[in-house]
C-alpha positions as CSV (number, residue, x, y, z in Angstrom):
1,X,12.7,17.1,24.3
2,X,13.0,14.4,22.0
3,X,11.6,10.9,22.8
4,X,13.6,7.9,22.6
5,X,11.7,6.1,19.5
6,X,12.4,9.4,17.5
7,X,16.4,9.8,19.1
8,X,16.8,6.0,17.7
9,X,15.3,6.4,14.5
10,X,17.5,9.5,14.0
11,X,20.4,7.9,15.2
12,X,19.8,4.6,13.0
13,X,19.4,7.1,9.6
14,X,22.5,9.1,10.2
15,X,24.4,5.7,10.7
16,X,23.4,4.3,7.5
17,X,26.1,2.7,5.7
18,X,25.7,2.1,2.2
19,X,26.7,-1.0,0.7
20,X,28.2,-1.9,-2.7
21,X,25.1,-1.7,-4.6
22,X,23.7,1.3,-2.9
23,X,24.0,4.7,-1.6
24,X,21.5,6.6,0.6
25,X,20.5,10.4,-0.1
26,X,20.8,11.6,3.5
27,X,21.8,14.9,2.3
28,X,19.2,15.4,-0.1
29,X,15.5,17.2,2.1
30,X,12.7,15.7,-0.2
31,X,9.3,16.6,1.1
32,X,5.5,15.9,-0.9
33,X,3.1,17.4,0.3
34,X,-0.7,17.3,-1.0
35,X,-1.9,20.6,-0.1
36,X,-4.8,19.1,1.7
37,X,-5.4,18.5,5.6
38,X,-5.7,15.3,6.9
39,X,-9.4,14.9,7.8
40,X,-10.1,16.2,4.3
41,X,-7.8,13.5,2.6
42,X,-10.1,10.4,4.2
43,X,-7.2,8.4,5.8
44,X,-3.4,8.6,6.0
45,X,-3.6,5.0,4.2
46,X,-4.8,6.5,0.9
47,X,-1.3,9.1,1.3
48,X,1.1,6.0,2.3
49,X,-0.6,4.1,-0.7
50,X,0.1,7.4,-3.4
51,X,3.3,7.4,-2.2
52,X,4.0,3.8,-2.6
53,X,2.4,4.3,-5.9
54,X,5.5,7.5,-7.0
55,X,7.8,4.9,-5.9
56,X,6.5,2.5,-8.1
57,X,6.2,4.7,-11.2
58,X,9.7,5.5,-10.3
59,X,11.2,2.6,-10.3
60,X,9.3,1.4,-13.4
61,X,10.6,4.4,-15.7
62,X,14.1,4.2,-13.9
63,X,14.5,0.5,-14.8
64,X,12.5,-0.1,-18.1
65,X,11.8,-3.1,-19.1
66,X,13.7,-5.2,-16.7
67,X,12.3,-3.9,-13.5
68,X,10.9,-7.6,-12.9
69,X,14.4,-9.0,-13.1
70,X,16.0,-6.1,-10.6
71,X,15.9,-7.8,-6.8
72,X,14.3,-5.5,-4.5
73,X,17.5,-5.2,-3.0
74,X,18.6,-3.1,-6.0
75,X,15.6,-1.0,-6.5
76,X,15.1,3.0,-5.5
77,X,13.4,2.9,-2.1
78,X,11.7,5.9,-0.1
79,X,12.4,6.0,3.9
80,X,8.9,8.2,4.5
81,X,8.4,10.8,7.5
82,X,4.5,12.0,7.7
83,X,4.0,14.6,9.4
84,X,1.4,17.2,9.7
85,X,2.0,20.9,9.8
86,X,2.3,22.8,13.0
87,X,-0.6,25.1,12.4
88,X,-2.9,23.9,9.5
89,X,-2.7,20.2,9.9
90,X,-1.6,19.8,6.5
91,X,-0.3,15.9,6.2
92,X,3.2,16.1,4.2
93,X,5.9,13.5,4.3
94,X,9.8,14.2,4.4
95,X,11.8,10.8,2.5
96,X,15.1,9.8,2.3
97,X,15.8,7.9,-1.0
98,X,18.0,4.7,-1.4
99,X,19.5,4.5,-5.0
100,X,21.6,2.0,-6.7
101,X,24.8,3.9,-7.1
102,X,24.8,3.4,-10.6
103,X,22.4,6.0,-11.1
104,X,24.5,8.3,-9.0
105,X,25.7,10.3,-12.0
106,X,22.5,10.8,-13.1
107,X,20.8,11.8,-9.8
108,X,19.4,15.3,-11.3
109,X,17.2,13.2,-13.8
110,X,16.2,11.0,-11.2
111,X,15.3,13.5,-9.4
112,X,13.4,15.5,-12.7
113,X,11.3,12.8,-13.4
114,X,10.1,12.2,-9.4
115,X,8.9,15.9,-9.7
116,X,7.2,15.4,-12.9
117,X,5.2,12.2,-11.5
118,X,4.1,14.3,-8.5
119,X,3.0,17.3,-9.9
120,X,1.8,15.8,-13.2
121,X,0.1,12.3,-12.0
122,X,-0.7,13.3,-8.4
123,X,-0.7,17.6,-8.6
124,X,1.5,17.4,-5.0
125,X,3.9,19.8,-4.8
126,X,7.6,18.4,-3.8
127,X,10.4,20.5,-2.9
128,X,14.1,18.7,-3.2
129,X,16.8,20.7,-2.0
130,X,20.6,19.9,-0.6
131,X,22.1,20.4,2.4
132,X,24.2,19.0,5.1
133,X,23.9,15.6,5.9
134,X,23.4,16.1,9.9
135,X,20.6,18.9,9.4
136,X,18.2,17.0,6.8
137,X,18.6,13.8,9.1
138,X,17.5,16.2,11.9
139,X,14.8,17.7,9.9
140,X,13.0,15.0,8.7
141,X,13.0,13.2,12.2
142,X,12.0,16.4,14.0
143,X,8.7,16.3,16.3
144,X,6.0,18.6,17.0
145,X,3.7,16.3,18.5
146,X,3.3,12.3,19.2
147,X,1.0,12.9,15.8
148,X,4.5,12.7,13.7
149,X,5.6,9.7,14.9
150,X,4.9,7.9,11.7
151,X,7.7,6.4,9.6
152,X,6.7,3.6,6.7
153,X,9.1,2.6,4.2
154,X,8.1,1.8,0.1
């Protein structure tokens, strides 16, 4: 049974509308994980802070040299499910991304360089794959355990 934090969050992400600047990925699963358990990693906080720092890095080789003149607004953003494995406790994080559609066409090199800053800068592994909208929605809001109840957004 699901609880009613997780069944609103689910229905808020698969009633996402996307405006005229930008377009969500909701059919895209994107999931990082760090191969490491969560009492070995010192603190979710240092995780949440990596990932803020992809997103970052991200944006930066997305938008150049103008990426101080791009509103926020306009920038790629990650919606971020943690969640720890069922059996090893292994912290990992399922994301939605928000993209300006004018990067749309060019979504598999958006994609290529977000693998090569997580397995080059950060040696995660990331897994990206496509499927139906209603199942990675599903997916990434799923629940174990009241431990996967955290969502942050960078």
């Amino acid at each position: 049974m699901i609880d009613k934090d997780r069944e609103e969050i689910r229905r808020v992400f698969q009633s996402l509308e996307d405006d005229d600047d930008n377009i969500h990925l909701k059919d895209y699963l994107i999931t990082i994980c760090p191969n490491i358990t969560e009492t070995k990693f010192d603190d979710e906080y240092i995780f949440k802070k990596r990932i803020s720092i992809i997103n970052a890095i991200l944006n930066r080789k997305t938008f150049k040299k103008k990426i101080t003149k791009i509103p926020k607004s306009q920038k790629i953003v990650f919606y971020n499910f943690i969640e720890n494995s069922y059996n090893k406790n292994l912290i990992h994080i399922h994301s939605i991304m928000r993209i300006p559609k004018k990067f749309l066409p060019e979504i598999k090199s958006i994609f290529k360089l977000l693998k090569e800053i997580v397995i080059e800068k950060f040696k995660f592994e990331i897994t990206i794959n496509k499927r139906k909208k209603k199942i990675t929605t599903k997916y990434k809001t799923k629940k174990f355990s009241a431990n996967n109840d955290r969502y942050f957004v960078c």
